[in-house]
PDB file with one MODEL, atoms N, CA, C and O in Angstrom:
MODEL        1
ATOM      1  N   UNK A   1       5.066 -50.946-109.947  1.00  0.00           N
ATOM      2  CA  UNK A   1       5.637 -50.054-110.937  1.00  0.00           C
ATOM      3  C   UNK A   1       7.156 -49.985-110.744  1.00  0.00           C
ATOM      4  O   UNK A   1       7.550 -49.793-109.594  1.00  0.00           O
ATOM      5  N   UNK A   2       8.045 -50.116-111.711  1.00  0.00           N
ATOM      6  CA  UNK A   2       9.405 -50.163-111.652  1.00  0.00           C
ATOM      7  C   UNK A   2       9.587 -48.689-111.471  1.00  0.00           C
ATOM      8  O   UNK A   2       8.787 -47.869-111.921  1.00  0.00           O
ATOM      9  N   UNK A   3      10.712 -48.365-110.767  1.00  0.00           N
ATOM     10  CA  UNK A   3      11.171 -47.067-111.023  1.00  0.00           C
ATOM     11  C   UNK A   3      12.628 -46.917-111.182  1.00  0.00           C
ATOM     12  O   UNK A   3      13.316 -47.937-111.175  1.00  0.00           O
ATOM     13  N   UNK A   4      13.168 -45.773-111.323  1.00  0.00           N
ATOM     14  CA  UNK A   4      14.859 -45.690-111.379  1.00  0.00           C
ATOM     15  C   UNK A   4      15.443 -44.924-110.381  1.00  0.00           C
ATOM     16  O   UNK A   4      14.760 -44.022-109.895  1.00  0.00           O
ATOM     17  N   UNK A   5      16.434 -45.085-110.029  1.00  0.00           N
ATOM     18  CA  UNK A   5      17.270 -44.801-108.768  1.00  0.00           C
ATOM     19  C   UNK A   5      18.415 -44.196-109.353  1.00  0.00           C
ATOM     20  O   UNK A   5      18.828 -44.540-110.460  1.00  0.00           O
ATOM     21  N   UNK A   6      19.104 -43.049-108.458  1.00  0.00           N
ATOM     22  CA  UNK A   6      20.260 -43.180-108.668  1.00  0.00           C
ATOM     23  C   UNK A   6      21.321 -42.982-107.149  1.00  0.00           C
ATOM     24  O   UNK A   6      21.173 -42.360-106.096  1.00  0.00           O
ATOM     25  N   UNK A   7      22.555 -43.988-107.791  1.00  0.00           N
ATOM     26  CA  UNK A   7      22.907 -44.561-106.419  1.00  0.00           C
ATOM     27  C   UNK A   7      23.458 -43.004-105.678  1.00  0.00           C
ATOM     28  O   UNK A   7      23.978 -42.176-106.427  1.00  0.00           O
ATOM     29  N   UNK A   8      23.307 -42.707-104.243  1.00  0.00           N
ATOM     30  CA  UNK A   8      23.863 -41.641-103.563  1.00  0.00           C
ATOM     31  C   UNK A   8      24.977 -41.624-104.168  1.00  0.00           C
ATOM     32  O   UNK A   8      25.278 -42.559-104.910  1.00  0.00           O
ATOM     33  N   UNK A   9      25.918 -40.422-103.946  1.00  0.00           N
ATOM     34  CA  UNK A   9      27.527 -40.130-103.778  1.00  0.00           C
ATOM     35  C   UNK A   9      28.307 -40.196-102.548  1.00  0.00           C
ATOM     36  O   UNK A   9      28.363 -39.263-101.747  1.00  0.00           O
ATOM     37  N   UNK A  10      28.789 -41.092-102.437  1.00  0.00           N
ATOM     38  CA  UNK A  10      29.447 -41.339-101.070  1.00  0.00           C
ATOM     39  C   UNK A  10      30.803 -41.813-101.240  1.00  0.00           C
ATOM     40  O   UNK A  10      31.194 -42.393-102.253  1.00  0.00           O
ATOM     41  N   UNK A  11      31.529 -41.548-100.197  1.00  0.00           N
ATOM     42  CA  UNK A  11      33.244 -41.804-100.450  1.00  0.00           C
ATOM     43  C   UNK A  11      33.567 -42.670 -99.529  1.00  0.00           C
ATOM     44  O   UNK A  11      33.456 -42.546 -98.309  1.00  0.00           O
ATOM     45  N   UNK A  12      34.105 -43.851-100.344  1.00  0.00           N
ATOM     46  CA  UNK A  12      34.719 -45.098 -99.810  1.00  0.00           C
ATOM     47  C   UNK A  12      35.785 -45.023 -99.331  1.00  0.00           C
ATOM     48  O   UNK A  12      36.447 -44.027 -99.626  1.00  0.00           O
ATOM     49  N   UNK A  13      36.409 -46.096 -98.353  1.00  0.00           N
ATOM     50  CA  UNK A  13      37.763 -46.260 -98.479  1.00  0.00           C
ATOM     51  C   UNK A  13      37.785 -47.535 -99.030  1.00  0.00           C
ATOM     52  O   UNK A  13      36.841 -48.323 -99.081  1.00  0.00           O
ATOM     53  N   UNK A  14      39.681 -47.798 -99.717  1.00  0.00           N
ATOM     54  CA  UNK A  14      39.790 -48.967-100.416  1.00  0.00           C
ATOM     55  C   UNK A  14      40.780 -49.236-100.339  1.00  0.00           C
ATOM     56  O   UNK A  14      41.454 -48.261-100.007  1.00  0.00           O
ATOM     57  N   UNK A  15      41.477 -50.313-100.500  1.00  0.00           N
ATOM     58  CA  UNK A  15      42.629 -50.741-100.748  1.00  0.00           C
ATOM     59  C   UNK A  15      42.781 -51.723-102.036  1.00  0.00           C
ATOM     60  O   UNK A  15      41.851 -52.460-102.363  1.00  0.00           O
ATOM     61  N   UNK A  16      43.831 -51.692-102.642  1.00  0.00           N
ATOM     62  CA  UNK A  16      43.881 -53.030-104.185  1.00  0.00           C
ATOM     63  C   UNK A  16      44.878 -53.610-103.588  1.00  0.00           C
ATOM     64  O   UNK A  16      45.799 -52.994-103.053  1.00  0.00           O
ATOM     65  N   UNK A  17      44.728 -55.282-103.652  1.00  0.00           N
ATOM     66  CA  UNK A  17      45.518 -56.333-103.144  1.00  0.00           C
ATOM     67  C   UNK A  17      46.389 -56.675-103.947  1.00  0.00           C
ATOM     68  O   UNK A  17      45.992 -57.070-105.044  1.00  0.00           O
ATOM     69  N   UNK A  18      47.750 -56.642-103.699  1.00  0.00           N
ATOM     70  CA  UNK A  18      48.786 -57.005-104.593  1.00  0.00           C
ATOM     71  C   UNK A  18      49.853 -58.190-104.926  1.00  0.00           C
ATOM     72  O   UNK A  18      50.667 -58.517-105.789  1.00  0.00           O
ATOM     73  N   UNK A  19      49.242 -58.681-103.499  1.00  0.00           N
ATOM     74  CA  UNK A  19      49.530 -60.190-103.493  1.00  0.00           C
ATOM     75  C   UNK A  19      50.961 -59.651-102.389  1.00  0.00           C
ATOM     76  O   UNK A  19      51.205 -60.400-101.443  1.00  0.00           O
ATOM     77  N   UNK A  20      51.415 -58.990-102.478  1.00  0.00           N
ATOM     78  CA  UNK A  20      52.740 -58.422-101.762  1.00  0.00           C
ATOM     79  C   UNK A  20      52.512 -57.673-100.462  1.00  0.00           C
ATOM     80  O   UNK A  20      53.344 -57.661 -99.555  1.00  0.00           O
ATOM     81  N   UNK A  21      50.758 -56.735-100.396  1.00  0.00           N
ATOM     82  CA  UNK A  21      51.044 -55.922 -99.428  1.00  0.00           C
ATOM     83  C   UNK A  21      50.138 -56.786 -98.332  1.00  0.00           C
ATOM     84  O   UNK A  21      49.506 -55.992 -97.634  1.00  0.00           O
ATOM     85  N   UNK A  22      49.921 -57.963 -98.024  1.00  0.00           N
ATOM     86  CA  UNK A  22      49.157 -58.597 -96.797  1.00  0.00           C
ATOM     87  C   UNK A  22      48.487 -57.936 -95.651  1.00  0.00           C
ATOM     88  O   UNK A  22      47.344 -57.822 -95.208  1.00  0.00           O
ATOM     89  N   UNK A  23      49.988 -57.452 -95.291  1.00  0.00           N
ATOM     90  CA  UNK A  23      50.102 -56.411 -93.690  1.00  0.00           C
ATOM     91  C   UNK A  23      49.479 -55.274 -93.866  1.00  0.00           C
ATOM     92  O   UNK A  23      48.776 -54.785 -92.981  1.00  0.00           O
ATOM     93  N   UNK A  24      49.653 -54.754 -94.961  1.00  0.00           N
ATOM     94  CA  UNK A  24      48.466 -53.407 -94.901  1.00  0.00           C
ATOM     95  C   UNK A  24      47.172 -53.621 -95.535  1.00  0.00           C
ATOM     96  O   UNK A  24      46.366 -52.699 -95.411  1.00  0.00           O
ATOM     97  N   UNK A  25      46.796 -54.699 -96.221  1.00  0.00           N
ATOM     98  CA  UNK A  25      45.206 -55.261 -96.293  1.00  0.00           C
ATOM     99  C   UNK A  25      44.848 -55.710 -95.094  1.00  0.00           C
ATOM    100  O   UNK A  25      43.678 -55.499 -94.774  1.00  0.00           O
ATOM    101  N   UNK A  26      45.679 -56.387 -94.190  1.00  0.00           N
ATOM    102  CA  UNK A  26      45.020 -57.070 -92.918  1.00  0.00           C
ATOM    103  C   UNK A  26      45.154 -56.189 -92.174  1.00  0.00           C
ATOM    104  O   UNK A  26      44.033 -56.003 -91.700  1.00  0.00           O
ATOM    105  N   UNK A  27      45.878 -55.456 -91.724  1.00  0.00           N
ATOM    106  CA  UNK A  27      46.052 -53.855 -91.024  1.00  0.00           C
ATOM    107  C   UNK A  27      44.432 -53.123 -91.442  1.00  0.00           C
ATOM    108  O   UNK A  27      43.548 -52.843 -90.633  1.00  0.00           O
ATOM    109  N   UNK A  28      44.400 -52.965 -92.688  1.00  0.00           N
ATOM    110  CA  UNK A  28      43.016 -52.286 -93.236  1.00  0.00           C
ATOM    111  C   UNK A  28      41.746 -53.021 -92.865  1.00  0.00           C
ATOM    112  O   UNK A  28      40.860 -52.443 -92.236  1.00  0.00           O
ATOM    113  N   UNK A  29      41.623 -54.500 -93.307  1.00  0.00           N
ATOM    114  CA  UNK A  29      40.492 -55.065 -92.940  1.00  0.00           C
ATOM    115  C   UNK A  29      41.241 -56.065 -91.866  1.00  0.00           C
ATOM    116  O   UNK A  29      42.034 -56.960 -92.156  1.00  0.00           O
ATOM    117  N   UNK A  30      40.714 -55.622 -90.333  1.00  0.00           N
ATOM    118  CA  UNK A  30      40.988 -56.891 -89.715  1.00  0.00           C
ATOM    119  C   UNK A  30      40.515 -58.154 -89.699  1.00  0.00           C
ATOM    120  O   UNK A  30      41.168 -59.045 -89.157  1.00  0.00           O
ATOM    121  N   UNK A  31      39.058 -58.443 -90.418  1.00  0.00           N
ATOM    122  CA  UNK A  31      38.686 -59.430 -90.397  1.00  0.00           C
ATOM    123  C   UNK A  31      39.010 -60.366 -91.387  1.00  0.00           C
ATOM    124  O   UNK A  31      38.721 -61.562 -91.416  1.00  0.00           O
ATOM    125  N   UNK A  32      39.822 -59.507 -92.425  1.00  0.00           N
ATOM    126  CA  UNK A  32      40.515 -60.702 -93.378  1.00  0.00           C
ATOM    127  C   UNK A  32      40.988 -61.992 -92.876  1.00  0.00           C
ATOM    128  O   UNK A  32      40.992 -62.007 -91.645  1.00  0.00           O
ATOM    129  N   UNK A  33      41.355 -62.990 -93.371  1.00  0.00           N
ATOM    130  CA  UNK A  33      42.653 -63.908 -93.097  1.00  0.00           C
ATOM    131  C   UNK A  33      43.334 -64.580 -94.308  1.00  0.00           C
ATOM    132  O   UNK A  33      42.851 -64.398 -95.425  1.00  0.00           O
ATOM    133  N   UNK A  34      44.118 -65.127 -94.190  1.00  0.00           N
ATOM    134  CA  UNK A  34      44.910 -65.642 -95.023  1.00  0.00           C
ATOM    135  C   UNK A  34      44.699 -67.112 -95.195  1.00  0.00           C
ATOM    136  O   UNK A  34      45.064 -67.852 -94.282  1.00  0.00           O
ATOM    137  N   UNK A  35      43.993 -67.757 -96.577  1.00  0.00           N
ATOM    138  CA  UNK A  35      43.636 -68.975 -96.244  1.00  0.00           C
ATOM    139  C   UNK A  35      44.588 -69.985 -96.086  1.00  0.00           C
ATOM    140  O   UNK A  35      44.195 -71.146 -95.973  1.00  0.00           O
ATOM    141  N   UNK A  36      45.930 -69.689 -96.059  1.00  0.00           N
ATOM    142  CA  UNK A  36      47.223 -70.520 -95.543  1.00  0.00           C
ATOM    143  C   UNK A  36      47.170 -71.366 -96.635  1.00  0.00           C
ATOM    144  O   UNK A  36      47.009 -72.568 -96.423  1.00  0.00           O
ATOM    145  N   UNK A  37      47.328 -70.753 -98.313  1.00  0.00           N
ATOM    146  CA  UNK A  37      47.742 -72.015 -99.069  1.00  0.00           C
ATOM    147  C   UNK A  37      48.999 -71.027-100.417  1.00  0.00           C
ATOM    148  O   UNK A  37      49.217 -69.820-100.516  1.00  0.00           O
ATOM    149  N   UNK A  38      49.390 -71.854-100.986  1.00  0.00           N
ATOM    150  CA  UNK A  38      50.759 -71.392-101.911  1.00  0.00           C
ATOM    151  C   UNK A  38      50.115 -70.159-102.352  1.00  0.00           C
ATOM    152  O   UNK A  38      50.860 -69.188-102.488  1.00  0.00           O
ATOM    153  N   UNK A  39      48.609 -69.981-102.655  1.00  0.00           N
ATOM    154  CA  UNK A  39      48.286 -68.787-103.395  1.00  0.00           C
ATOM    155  C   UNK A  39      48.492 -67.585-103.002  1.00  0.00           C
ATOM    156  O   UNK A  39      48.757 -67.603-101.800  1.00  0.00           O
ATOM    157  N   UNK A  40      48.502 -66.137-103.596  1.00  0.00           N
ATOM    158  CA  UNK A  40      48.439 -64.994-102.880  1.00  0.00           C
ATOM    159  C   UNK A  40      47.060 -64.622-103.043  1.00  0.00           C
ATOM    160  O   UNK A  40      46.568 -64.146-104.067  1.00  0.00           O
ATOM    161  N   UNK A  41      46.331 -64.933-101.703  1.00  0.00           N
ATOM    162  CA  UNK A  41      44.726 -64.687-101.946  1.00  0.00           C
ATOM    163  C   UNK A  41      44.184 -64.317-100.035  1.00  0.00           C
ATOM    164  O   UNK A  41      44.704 -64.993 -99.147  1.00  0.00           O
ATOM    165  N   UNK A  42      43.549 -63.645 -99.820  1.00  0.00           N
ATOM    166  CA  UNK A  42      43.177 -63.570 -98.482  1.00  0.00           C
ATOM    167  C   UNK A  42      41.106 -64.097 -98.500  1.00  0.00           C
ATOM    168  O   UNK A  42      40.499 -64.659 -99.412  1.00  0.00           O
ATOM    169  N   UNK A  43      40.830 -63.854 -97.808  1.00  0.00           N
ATOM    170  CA  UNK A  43      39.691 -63.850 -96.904  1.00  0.00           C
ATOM    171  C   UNK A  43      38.905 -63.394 -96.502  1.00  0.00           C
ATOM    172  O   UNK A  43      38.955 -63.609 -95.291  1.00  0.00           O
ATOM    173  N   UNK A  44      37.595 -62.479 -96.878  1.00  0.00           N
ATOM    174  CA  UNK A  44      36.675 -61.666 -96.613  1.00  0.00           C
ATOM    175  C   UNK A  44      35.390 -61.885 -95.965  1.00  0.00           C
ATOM    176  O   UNK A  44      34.264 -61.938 -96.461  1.00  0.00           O
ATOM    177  N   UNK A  45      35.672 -61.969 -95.095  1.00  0.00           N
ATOM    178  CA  UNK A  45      33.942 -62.576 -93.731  1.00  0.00           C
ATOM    179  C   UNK A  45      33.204 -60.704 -94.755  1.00  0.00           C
ATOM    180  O   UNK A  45      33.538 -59.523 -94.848  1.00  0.00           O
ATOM    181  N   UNK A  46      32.368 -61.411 -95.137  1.00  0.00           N
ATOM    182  CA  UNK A  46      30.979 -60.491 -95.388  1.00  0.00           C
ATOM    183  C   UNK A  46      29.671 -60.831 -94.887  1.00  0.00           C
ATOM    184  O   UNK A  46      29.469 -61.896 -94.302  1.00  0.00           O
ATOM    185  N   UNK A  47      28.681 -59.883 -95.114  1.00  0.00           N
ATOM    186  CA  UNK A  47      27.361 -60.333 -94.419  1.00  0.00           C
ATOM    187  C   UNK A  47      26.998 -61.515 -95.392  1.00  0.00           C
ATOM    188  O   UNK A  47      26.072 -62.118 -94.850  1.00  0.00           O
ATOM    189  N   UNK A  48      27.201 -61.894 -96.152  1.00  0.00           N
ATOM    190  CA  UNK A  48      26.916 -62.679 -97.468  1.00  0.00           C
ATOM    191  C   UNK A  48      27.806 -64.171 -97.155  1.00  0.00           C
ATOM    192  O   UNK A  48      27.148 -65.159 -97.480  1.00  0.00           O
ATOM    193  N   UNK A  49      28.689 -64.372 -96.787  1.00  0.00           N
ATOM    194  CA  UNK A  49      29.665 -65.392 -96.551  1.00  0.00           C
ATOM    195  C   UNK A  49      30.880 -64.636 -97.010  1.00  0.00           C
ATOM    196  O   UNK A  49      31.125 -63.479 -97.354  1.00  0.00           O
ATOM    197  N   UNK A  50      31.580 -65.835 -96.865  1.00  0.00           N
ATOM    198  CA  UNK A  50      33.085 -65.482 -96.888  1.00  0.00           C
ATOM    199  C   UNK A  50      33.776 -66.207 -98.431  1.00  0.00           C
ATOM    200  O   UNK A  50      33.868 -67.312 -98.965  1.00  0.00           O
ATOM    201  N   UNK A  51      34.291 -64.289 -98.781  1.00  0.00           N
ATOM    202  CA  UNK A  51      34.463 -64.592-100.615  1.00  0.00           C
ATOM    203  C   UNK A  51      35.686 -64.239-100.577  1.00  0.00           C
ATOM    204  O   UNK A  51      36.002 -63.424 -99.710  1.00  0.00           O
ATOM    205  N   UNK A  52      36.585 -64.689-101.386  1.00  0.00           N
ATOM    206  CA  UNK A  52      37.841 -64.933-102.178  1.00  0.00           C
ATOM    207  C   UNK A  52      38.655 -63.654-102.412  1.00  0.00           C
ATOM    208  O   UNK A  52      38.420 -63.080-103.476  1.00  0.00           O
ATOM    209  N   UNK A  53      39.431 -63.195-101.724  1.00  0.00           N
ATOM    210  CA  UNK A  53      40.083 -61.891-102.272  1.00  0.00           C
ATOM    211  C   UNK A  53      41.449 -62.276-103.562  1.00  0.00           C
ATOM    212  O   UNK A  53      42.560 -62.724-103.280  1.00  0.00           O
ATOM    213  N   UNK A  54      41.067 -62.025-104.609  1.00  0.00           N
ATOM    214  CA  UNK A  54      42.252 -62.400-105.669  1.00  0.00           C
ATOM    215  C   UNK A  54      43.339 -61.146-105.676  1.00  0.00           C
ATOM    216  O   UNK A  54      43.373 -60.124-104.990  1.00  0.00           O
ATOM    217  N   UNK A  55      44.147 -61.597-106.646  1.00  0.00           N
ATOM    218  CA  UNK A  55      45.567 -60.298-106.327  1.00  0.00           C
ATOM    219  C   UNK A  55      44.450 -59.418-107.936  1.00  0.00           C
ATOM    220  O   UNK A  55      43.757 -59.914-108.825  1.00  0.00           O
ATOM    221  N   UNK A  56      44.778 -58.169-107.622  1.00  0.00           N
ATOM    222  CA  UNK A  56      44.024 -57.576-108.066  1.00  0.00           C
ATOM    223  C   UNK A  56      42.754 -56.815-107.916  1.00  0.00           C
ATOM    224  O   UNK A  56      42.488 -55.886-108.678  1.00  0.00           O
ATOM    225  N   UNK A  57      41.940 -57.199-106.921  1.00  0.00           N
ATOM    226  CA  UNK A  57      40.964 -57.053-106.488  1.00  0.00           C
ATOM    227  C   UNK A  57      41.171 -55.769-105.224  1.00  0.00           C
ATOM    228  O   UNK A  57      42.218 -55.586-104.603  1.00  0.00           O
ATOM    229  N   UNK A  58      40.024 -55.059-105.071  1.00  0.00           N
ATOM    230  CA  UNK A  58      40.176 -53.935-104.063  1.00  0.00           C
ATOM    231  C   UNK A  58      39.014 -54.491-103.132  1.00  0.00           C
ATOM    232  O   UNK A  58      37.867 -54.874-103.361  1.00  0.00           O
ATOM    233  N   UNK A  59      40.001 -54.345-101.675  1.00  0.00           N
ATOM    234  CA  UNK A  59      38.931 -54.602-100.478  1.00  0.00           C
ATOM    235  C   UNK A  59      38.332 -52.960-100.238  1.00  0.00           C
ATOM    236  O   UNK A  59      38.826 -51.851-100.037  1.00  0.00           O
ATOM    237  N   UNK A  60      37.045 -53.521-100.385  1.00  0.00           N
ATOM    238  CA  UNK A  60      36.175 -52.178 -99.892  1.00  0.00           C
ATOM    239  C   UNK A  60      35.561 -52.216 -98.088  1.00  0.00           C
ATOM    240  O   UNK A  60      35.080 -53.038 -97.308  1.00  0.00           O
ATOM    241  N   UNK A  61      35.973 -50.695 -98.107  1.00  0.00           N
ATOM    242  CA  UNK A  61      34.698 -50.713 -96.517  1.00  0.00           C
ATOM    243  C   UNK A  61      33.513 -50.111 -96.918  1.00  0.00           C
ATOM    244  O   UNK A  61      33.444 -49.068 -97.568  1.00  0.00           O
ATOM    245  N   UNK A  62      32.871 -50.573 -96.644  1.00  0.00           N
ATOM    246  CA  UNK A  62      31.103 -49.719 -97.039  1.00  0.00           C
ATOM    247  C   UNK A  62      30.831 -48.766 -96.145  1.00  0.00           C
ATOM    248  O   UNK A  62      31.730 -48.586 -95.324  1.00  0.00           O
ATOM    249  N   UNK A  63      29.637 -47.927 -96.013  1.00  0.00           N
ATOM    250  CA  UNK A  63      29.332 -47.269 -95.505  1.00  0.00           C
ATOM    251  C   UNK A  63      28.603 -47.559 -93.790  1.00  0.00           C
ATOM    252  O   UNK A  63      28.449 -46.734 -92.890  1.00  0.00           O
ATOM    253  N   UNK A  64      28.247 -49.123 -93.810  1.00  0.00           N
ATOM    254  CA  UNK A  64      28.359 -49.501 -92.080  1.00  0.00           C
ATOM    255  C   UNK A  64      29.458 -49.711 -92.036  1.00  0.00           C
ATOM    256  O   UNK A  64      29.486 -50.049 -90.853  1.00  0.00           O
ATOM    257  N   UNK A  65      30.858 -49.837 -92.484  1.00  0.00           N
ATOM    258  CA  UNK A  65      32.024 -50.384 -91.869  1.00  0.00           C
ATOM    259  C   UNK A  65      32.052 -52.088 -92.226  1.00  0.00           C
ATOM    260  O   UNK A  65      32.728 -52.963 -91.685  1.00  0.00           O
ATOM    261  N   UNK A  66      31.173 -52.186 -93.211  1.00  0.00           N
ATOM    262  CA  UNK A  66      31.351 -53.484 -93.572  1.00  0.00           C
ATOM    263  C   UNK A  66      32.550 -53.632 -94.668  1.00  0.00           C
ATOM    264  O   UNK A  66      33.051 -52.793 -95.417  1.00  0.00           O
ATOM    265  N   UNK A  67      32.761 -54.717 -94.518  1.00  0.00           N
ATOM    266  CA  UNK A  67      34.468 -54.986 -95.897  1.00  0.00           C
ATOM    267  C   UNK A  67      33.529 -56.378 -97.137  1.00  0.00           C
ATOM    268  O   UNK A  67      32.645 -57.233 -97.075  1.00  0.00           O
ATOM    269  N   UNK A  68      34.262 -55.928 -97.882  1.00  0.00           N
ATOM    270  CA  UNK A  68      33.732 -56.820 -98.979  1.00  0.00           C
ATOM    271  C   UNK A  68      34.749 -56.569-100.387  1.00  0.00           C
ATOM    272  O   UNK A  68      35.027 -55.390-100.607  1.00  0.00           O
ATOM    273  N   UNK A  69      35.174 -57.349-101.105  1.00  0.00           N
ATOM    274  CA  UNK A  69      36.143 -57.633-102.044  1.00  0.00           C
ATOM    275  C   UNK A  69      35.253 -56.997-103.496  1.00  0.00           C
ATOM    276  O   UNK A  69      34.064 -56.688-103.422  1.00  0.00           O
ATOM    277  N   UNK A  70      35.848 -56.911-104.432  1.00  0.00           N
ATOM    278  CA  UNK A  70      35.404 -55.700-105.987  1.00  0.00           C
ATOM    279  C   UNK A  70      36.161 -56.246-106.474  1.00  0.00           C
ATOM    280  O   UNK A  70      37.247 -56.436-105.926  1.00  0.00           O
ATOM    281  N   UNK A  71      35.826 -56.787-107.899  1.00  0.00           N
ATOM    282  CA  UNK A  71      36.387 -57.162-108.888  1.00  0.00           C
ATOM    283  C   UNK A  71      36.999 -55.696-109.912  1.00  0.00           C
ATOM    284  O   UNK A  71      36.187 -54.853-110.295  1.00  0.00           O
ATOM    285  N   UNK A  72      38.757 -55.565-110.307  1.00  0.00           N
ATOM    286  CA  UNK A  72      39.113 -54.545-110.639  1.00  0.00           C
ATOM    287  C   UNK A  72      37.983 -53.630-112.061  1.00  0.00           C
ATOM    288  O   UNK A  72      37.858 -52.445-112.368  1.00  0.00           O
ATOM    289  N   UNK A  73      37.506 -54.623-112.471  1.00  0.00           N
ATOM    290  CA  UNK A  73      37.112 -53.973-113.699  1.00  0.00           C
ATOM    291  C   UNK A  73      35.620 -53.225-112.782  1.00  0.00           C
ATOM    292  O   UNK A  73      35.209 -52.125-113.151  1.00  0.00           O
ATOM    293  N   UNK A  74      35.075 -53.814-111.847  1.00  0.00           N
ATOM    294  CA  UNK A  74      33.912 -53.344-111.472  1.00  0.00           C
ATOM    295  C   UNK A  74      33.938 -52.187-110.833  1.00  0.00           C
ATOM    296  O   UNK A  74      33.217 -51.212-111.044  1.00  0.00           O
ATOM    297  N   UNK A  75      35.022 -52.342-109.822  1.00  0.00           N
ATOM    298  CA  UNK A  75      35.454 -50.745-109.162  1.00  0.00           C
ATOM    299  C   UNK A  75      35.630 -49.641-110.211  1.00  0.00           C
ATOM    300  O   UNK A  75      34.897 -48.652-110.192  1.00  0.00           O
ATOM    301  N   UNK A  76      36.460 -49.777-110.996  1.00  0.00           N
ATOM    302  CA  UNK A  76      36.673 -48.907-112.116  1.00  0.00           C
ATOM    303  C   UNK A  76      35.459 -48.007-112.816  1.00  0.00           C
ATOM    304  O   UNK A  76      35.288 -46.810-113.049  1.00  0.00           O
ATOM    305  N   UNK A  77      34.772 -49.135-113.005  1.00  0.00           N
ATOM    306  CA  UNK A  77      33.555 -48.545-113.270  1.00  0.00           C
ATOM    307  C   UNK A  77      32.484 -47.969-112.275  1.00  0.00           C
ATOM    308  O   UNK A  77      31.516 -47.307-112.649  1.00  0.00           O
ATOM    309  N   UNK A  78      32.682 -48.199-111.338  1.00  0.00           N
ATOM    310  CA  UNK A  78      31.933 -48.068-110.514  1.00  0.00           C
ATOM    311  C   UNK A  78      32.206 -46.382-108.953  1.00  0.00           C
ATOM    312  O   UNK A  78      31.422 -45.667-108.330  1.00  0.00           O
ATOM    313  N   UNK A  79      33.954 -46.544-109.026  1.00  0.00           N
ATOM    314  CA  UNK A  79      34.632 -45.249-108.401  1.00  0.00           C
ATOM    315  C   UNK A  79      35.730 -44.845-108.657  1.00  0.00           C
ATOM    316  O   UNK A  79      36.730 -45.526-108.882  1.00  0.00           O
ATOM    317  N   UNK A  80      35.615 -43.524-108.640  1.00  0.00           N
ATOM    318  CA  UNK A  80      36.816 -42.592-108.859  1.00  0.00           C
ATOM    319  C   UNK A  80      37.550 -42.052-107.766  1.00  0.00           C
ATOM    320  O   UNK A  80      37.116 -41.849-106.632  1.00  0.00           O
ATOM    321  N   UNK A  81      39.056 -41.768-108.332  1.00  0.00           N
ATOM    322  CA  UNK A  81      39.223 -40.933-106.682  1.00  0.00           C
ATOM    323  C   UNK A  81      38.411 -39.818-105.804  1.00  0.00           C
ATOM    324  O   UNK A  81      37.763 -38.949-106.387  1.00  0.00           O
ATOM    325  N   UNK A  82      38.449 -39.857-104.915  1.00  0.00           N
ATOM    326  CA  UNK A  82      38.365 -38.505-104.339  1.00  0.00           C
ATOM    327  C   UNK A  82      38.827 -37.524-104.217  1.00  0.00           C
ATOM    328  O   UNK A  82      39.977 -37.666-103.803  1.00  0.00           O
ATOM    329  N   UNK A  83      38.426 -36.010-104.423  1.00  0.00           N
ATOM    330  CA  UNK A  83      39.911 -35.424-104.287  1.00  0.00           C
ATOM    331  C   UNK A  83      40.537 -35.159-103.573  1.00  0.00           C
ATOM    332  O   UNK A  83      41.654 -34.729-103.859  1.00  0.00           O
TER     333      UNK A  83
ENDMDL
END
């Protein structure tokens, strides 16, 4: 039987990558890296593999302390500030 859920309320931390602020995304997620090419793009080891941080995009920490990259339009929809 299918049923419906609704997701808890829980407060993230985040950062949005700007292609400019490196040192405080890699400061934030240490496990980032920088894939050392002309682009402004970093590096996200997740439990899933390791996905593409674009400029634009917000690195998330989850609720184990895991990091994982959000596409801007998805966060948006998905969280608001806190107050």
């Amino acid at each position: 039987m299918v049923q419906k859920f609704i997701k808890k309320p829980v407060v993230i931390e985040a950062i949005q990558f700007t292609g400019k602020n490196d040192k405080e995304c890699l400061s934030f997620c240490s496990i980032a890296r920088d894939p050392k090419d002309d682009r402004p793009n970093l590096i996200i080891p997740t439990l899933e593999g390791d996905y593409l941080c674009s400029v634009g995009d917000w690195i998330i920490k989850g609720v184990a302390g895991e990091f994982y990259p959000c596409k801007p339009e998805i966060f948006e929809k998905t969280y608001e500030p806190a107050g």
